[in-house]
C-alpha positions as CSV (number, residue, x, y, z in Angstrom):
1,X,54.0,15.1,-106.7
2,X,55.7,14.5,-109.7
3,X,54.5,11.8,-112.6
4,X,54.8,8.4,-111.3
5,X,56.6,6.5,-114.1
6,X,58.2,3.2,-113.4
7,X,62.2,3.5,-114.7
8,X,62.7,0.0,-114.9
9,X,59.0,-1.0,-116.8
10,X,59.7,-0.9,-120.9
11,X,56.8,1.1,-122.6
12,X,53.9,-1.8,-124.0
13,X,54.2,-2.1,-127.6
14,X,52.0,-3.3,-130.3
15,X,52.4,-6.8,-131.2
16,X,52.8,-7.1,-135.1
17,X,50.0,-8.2,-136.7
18,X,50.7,-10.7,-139.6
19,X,47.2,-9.5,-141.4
20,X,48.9,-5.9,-142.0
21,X,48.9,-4.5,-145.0
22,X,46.2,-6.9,-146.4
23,X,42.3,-6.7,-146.8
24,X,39.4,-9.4,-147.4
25,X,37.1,-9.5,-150.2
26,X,33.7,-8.7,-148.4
27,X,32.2,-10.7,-151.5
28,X,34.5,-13.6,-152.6
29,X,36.9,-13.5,-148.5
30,X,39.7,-13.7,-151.2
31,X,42.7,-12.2,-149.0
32,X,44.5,-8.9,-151.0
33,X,47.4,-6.8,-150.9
34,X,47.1,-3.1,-149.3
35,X,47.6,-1.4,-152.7
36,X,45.2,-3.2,-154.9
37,X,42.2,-1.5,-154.4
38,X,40.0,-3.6,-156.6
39,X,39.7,-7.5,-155.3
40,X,42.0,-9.6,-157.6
41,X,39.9,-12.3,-158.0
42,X,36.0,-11.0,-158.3
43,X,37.1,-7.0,-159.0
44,X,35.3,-5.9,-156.1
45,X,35.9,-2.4,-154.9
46,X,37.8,-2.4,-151.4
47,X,35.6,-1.7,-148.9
48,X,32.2,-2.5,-150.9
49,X,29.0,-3.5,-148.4
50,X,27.5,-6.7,-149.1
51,X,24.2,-6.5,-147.3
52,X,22.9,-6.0,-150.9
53,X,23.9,-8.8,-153.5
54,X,24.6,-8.0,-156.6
55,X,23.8,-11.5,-159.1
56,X,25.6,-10.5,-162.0
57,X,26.0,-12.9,-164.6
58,X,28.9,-11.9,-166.6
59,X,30.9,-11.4,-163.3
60,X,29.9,-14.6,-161.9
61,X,30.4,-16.4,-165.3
62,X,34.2,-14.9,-165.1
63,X,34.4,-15.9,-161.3
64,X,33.4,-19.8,-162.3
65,X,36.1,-19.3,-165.1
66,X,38.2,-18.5,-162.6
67,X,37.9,-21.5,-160.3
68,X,38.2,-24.1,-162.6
69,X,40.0,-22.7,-165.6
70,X,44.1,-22.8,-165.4
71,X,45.5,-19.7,-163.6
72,X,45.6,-16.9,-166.1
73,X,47.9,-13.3,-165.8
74,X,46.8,-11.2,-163.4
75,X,45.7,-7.4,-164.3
76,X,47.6,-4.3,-163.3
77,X,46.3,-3.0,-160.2
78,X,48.2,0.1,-159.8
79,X,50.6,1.7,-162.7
80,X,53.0,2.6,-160.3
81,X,53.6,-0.7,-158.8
82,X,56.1,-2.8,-160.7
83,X,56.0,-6.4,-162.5
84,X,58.3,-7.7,-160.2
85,X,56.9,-6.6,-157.0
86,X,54.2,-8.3,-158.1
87,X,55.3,-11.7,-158.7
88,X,57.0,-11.6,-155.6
89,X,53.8,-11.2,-153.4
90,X,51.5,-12.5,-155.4
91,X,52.8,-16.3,-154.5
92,X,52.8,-15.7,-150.9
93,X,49.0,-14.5,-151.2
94,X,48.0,-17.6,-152.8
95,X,49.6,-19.9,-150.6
96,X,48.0,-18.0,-147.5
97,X,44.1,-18.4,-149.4
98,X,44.6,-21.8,-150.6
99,X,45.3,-22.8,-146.8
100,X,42.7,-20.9,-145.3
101,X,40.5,-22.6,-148.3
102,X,41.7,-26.1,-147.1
103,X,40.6,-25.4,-143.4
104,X,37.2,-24.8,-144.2
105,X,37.2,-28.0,-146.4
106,X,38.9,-29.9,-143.5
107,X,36.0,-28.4,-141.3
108,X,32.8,-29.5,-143.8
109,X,34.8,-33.0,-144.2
110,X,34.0,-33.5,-140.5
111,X,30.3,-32.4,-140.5
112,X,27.5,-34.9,-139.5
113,X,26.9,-37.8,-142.3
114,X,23.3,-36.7,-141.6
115,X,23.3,-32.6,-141.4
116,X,24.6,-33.4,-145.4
117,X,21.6,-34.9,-146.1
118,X,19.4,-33.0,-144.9
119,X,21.1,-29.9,-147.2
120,X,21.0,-31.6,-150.0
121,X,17.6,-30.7,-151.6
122,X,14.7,-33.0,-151.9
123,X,13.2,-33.8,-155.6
124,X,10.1,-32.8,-157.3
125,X,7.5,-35.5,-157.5
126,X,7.8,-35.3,-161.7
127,X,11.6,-34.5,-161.6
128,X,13.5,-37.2,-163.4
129,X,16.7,-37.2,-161.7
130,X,17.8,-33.6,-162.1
131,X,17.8,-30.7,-159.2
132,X,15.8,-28.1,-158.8
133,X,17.0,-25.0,-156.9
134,X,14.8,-24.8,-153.5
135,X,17.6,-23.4,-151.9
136,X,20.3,-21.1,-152.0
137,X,23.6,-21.7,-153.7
138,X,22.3,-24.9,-155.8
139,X,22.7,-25.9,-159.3
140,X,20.6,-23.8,-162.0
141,X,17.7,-25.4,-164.0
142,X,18.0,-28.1,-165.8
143,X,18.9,-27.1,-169.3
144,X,21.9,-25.9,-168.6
145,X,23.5,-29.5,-166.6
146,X,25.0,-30.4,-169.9
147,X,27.4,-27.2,-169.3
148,X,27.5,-27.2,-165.6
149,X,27.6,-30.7,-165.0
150,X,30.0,-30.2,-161.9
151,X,26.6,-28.7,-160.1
152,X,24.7,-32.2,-160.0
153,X,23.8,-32.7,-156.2
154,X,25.9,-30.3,-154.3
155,X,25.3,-29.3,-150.5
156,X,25.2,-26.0,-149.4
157,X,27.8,-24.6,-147.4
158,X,27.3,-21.6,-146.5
159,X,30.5,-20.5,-146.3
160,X,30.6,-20.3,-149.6
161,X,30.4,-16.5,-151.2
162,X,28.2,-17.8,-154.1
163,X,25.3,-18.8,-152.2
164,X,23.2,-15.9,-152.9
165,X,23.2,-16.1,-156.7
166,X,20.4,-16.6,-159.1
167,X,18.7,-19.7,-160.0
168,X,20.6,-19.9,-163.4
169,X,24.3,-18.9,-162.3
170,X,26.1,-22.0,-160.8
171,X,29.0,-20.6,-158.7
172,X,30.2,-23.9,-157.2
173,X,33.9,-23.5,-155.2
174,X,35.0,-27.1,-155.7
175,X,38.3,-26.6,-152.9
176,X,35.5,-26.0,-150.5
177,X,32.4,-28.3,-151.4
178,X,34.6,-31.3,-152.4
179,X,34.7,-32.8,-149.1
180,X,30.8,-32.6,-148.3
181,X,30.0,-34.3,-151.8
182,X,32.3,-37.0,-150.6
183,X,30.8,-37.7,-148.0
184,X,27.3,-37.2,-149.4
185,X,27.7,-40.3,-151.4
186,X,29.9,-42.5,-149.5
187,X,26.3,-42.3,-146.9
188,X,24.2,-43.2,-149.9
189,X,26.5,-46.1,-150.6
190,X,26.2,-47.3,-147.1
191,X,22.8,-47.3,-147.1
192,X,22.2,-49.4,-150.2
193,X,21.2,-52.4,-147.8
194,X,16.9,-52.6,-149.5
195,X,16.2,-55.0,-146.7
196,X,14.0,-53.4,-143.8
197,X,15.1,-54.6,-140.6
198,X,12.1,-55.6,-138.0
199,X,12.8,-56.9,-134.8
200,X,10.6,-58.5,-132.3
201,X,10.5,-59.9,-128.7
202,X,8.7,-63.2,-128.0
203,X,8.0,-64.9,-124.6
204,X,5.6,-67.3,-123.2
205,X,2.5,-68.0,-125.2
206,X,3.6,-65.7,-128.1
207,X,4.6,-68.2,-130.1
208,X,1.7,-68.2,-132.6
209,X,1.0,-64.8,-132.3
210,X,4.1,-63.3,-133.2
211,X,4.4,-65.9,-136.9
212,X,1.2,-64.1,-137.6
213,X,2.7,-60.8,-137.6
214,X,5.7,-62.0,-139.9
215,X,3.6,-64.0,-141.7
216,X,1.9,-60.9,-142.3
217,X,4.8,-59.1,-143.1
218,X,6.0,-61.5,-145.8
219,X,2.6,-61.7,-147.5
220,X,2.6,-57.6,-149.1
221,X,6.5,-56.9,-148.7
222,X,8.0,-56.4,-151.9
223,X,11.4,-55.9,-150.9
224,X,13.8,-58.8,-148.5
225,X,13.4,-58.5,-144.9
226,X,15.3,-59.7,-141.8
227,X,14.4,-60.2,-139.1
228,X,15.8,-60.3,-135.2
229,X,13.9,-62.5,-133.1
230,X,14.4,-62.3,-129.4
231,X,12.5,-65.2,-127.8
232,X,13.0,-67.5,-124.3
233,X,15.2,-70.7,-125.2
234,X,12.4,-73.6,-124.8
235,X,10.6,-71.6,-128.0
236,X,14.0,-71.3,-130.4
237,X,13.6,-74.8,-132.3
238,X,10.0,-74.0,-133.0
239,X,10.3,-70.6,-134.9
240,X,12.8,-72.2,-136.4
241,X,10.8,-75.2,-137.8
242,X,7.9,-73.2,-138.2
243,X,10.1,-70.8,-140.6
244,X,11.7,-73.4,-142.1
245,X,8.6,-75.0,-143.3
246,X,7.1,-72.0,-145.0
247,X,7.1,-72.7,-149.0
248,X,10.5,-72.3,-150.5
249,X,9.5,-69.1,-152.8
250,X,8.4,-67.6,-149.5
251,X,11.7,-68.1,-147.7
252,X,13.1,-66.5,-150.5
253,X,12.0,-62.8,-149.2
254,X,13.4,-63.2,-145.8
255,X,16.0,-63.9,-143.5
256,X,15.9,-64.4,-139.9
257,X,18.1,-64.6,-136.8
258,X,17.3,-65.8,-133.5
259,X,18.6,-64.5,-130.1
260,X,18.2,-65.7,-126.6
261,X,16.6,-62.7,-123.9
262,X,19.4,-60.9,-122.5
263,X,19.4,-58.6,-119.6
264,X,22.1,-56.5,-117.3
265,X,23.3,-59.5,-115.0
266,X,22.7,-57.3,-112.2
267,X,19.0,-56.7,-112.7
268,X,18.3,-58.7,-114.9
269,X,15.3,-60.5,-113.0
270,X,13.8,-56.9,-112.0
271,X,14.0,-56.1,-116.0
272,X,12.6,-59.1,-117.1
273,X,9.6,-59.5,-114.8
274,X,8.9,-55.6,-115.9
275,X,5.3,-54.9,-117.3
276,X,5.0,-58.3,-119.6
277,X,7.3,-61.0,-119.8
278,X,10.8,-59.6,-121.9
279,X,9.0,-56.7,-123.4
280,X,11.6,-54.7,-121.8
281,X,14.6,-56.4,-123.7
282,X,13.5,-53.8,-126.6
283,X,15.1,-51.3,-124.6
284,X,18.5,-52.9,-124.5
285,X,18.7,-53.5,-128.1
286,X,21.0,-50.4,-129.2
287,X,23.4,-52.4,-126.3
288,X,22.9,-55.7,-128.0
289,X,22.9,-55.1,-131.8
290,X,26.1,-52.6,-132.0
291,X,26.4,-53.7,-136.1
292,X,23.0,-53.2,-136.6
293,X,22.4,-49.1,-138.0
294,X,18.1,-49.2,-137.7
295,X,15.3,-51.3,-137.4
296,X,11.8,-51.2,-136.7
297,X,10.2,-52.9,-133.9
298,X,7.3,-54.3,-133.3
299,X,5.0,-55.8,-130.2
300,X,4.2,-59.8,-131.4
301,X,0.4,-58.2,-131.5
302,X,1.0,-56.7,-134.9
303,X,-0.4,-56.9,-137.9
304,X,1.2,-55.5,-141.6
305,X,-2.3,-54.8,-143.6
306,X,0.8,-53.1,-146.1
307,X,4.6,-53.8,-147.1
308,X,7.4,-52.7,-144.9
309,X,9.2,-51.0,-146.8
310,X,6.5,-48.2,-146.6
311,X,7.0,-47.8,-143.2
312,X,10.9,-48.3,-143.2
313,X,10.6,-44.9,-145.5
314,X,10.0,-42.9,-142.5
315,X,13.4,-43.2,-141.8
316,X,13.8,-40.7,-144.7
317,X,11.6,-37.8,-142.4
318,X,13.9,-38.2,-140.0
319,X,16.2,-35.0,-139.5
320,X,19.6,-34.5,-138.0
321,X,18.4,-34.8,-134.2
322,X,15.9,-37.5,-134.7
323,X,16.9,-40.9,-133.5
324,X,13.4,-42.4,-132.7
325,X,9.9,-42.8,-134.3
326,X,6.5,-43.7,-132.5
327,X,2.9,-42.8,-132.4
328,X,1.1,-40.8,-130.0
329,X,-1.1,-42.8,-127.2
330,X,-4.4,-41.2,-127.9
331,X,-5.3,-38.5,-130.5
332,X,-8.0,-37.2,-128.0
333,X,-7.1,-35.8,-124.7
334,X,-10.3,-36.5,-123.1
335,X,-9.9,-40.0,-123.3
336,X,-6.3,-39.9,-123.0
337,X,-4.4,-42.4,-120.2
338,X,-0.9,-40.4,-119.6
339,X,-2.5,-37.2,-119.3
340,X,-5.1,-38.3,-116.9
341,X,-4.0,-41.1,-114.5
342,X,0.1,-40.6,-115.0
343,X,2.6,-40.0,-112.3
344,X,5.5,-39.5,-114.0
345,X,6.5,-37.3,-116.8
346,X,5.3,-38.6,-120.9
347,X,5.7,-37.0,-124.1
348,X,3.8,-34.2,-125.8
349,X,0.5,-34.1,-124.4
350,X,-1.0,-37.3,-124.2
351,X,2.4,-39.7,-124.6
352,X,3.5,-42.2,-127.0
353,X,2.9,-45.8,-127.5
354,X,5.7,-47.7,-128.0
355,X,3.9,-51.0,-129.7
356,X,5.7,-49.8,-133.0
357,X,8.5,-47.9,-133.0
358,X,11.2,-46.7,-135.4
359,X,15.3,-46.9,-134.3
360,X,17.9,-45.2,-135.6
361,X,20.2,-47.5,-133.2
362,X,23.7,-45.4,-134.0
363,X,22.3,-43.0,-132.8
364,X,20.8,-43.9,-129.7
365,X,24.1,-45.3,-128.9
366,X,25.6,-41.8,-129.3
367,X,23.0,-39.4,-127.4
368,X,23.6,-38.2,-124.7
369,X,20.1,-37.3,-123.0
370,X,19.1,-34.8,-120.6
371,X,17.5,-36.0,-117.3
372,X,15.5,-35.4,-114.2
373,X,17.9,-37.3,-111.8
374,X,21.7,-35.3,-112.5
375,X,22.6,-32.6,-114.0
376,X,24.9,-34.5,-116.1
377,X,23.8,-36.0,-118.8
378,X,24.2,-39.4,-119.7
379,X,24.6,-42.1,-122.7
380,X,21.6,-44.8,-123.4
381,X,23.5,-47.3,-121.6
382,X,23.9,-45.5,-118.2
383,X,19.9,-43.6,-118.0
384,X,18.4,-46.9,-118.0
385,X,19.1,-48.5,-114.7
386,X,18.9,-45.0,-112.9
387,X,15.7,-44.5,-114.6
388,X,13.9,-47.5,-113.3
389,X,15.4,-47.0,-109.5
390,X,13.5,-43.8,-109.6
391,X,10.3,-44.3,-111.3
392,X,9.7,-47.8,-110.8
393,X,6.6,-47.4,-108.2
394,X,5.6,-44.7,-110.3
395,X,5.3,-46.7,-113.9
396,X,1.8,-48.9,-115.2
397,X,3.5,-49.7,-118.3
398,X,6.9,-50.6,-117.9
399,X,9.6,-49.6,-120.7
400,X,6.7,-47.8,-122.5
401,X,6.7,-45.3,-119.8
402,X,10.6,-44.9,-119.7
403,X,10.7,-44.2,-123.2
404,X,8.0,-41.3,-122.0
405,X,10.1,-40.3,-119.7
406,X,13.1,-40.2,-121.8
407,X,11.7,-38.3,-124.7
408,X,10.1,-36.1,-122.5
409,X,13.0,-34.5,-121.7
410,X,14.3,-35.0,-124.6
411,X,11.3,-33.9,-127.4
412,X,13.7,-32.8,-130.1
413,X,14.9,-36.7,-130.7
414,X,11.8,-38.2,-131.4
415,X,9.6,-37.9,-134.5
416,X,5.6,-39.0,-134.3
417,X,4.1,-40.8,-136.9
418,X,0.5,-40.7,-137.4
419,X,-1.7,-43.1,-135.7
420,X,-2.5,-45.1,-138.5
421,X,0.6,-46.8,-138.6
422,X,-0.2,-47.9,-135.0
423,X,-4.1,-48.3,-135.0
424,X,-5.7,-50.0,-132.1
425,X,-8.8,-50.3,-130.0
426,X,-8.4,-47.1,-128.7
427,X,-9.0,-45.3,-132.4
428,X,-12.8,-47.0,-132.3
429,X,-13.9,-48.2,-129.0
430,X,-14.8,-44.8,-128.2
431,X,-15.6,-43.7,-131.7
432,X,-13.5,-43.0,-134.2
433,X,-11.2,-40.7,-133.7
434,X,-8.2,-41.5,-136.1
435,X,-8.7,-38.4,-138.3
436,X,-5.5,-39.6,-140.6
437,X,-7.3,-43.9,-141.1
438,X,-10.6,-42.4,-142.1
439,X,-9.0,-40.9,-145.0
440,X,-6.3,-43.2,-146.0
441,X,-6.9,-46.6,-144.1
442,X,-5.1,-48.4,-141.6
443,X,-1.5,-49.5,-142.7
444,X,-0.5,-51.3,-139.3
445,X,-3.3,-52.6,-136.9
446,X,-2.3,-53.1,-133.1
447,X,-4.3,-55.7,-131.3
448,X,-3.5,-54.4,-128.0
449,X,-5.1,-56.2,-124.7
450,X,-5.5,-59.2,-126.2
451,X,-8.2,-58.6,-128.5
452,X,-7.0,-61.2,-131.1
453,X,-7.9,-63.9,-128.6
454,X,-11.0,-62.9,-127.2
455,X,-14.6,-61.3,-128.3
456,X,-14.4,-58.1,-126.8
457,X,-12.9,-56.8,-130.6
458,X,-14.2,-59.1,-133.2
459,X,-13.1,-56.9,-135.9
460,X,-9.7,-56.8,-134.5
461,X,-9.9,-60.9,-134.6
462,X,-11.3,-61.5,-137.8
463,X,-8.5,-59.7,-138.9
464,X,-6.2,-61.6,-137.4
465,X,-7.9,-64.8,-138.0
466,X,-8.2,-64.2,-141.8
467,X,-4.1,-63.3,-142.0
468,X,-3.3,-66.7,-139.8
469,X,-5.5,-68.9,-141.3
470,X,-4.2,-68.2,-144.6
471,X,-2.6,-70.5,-146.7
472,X,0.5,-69.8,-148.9
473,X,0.1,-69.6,-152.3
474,X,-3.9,-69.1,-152.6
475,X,-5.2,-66.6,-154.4
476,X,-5.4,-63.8,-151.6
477,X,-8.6,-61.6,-153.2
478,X,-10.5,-65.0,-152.7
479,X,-9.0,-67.3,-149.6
480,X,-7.8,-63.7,-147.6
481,X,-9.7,-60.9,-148.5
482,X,-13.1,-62.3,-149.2
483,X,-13.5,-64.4,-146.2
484,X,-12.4,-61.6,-144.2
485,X,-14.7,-59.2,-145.4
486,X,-17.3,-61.8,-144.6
487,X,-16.4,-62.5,-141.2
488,X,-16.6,-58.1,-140.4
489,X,-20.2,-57.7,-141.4
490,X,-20.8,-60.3,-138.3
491,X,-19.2,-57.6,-136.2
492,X,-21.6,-54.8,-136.9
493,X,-22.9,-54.4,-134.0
494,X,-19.5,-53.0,-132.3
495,X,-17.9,-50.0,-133.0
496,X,-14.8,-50.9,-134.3
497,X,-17.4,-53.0,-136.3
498,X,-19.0,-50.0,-137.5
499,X,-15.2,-48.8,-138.7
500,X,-14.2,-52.1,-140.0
501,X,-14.1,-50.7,-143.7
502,X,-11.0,-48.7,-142.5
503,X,-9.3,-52.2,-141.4
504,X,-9.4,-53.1,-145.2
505,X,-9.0,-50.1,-147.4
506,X,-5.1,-50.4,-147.1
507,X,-5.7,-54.1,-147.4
508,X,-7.3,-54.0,-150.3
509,X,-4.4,-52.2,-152.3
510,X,-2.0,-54.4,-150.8
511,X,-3.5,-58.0,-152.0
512,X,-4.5,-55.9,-155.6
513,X,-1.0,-55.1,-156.2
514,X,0.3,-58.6,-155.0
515,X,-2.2,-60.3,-157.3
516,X,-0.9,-57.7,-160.3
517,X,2.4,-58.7,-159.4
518,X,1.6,-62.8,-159.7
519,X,-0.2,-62.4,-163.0
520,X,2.6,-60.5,-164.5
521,X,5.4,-63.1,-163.7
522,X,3.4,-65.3,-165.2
């Protein structure tokens, strides 16, 4: 049998490639003719491995010049090849870098607002406003910013060739990191709102309860607040009166908005009945607040024993996948509620209370989270409803346990706080076991089961008792601090007693710098 070829099929040729006859820079990517055989822009041998770096100063130096200096004659690259043959490509080879250049711009224009932050590096406790290099690619030290003043606060990208080079050569592309410092600062702009935003839900007999916790609030804050009040209709006029008739230089600090409880018409008796009266509207405020970027709420059974501000800061921890914040339920497993009597799944290993709690609403409004019930994954809006179809027979403490369900499957989006800025019964009844209190104090005490209201945690009361009974404008080392103090040796005898001294360490700093404060206006 002869060979087998097909008359009428044309032979398969090569399609042209429009990279022949060119070669990248395996240092600077800069895009070159076939017959240079050094790189035109960085001098670079053709073909030259780059698994070693080689920081040269003088070459960088020239390489900065380069960037940002006006386009200077190019060297001969081959005596045989002539001036005009020259001129004619080397147009063309710029046009073809300066695109691909713009790309990657285009690219790092579009990057997460908060991936930037995170690259841009963090200052040094004693730094005065000028960066270190802690990573790769970053400005050099400080004495030379006069001369490289184009360095200040620049991302890494790490497309950039120049991220390898030593702490004192700054080898910054502009084309390429123009974009990201853009955007840098346009998020630092948007952020310049100094209020902290707390939100709470009120219903039934909450009323007085939850003006103690503002009250409390208001008393060591240093910068404004607002605050989002969610409460039944028959209790709107009086948080409004009772606000209103605060003294006018403490109205000053704060601003306040109320809202009516508001639920999915469809369910919205099955929602509302859920655990505790409303306590399940917090999960519906991403839905309800859509201007609002992050707040911190907070259960009415809350107590500030520091300012605010401190613990809006933890939004700054946060990293790129973060979009909640909340404590963990116990710190000891033996004791531990989730990991012991739950039937459904919770967070880490002994679940998280949800009594304060951290939201990066924008966020939350984007995600789309992973779940047990389809393999498709679904927005905040559309896991609630399924969530509670599924799990409602199952669940002791209503939304609590569907945010333990939600970040259980989805770990990466939530960051835990230590338990002192959630402290409650559960860190003394049983001992103490709130390793980060014993060394720092208590920053936010949680008066869980009603232990403000009853004997069965006098220390928890007096402190509550001490903040409410208060009045505005007293000296607060002598008609807060002292009285309290008084009122805990009576409660010896218990052993949150016995731990009281942790309820008023952070309390203690907060009146003596609020005092300092008052005696300096003066």
């Amino acid at each position: 049998m002869g060979d087998k070829k097909s008359p009428t099929r044309p032979k398969r040729q090569s399609k042209p490639s429009s990279d022949d006859g060119y070669w990248d820079c395996s240092v600077c990517t800069f895009r070159n003719s076939a017959e240079a055989f050094k790189c035109m822009m960085c001098d670079v041998r053709k073909g030259t491995s780059t698994r070693k770096p080689r920081p040269v100063s003088q070459l960088v130096a020239q390489q900065v010049n380069q960037q940002f200096a006006p386009p200077t004659h190019l060297k001969k690259e081959r005596k045989e090849k002539s001036e005009k043959d020259k001129s004619d490509k080397e147009p063309a080879l710029k046009k073809k870098s300066h695109k691909k250049i713009s790309q990657l711009a285009s690219t790092l224009e579009h990057r997460d607002e908060w991936n930037l932050k995170e690259q841009i590096p963090e200052r040094s406790s004693h730094d005065t406003g000028h960066l270190l290099r802690e990573r790769p690619g970053l400005a050099g030290p400080r004495d030379r910013e006069e001369e490289l003043d184009r360095c200040k606060s620049l991302s890494v990208s790490y497309w950039n060739p120049y991220w390898r080079l030593p702490a004192d050569v700054c080898g910054v592309n502009c084309l390429w990191e123009s974009a990201v410092r853009e955007r840098s600062f346009s998020a630092v702009k948007e952020n310049s709102d100094e209020r902290s935003h707390l939100a709470v839900v009120a219903c039934g007999p909450r009323l007085e309860e939850t003006l103690t916790m503002l009250k409390s609030a208001v008393l060591f804050s240093k910068k404004p607040l607002h605050f989002y009040i969610f409460a039944e209709d028959d209790l709107h006029d009086s948080f409004r009166n009772a606000l209103e008739s605060w003294p006018r230089t403490v109205q000053t600090k704060f601003t306040f908005k109320i809202y009516p409880i508001t639920f999915p018409k469809e369910n919205a008796k099955e929602w509302k009945k859920l655990f505790k009266p409303c306590a399940s509207q917090r999960l519906f405020l991403p839905l309800i607040l859509k201007d609002v970027d992050s707040l911190v709420y907070v259960d009415t059974d809350i107590l500030f024993l520091q300012p605010v501000e401190d613990i809006w800061s933890l939004f700054s921890q946060f990293n790129s996948s973060h979009l909640a914040a909340m404590a963990p339920e116990h710190e000891e497993p033996r004791i531990g509620w989730y990991n012991r009597f739950a039937r459904h799944p919770y967070y880490g290993k002994t679940g998280i209370n949800s009594g304060v709690m951290l939201m990066n609403m924008t966020r939350l409004r984007e995600k789309i989270f992973k779940n047990d019930m389809t393999p498709v994954a679904l927005q905040w809006e559309e896991i609630l409803m399924p969530l509670l179809q599924k799990y409602k027979l199952n669940i002791t403490w209503g939304d609590q346990d569907l945010l333990n369900i939600i970040f259980h499957h989805n770990p990466e989006s939530l960051y835990v706080f230590p338990c002192q800025w959630n402290y409650r019964p559960d860190h003394c009844i049983y001992g103490s076991n709130c390793q980060q209190a014993e060394h720092e104090g208590v920053f936010v005490l949680h008066g869980n089961r009603g232990v403000y209201h009853d004997d069965k945690q006098p220390a928890f009361r007096a402190v509550y008792e001490a903040i409410r009974k208060y009045p505005f404008g007293e000296n607060m080392e002598t008609s807060l601090l002292q009285p309290l103090e008084e009122s805990l040796l009576t409660t010896t005898h218990t052993y949150c007693g016995r731990a009281s001294h942790l309820l008023t360490k952070r309390l203690k700093q907060s009146v003596m710098s609020v005092q300092q404060d008052i005696t300096w206006r003066r």
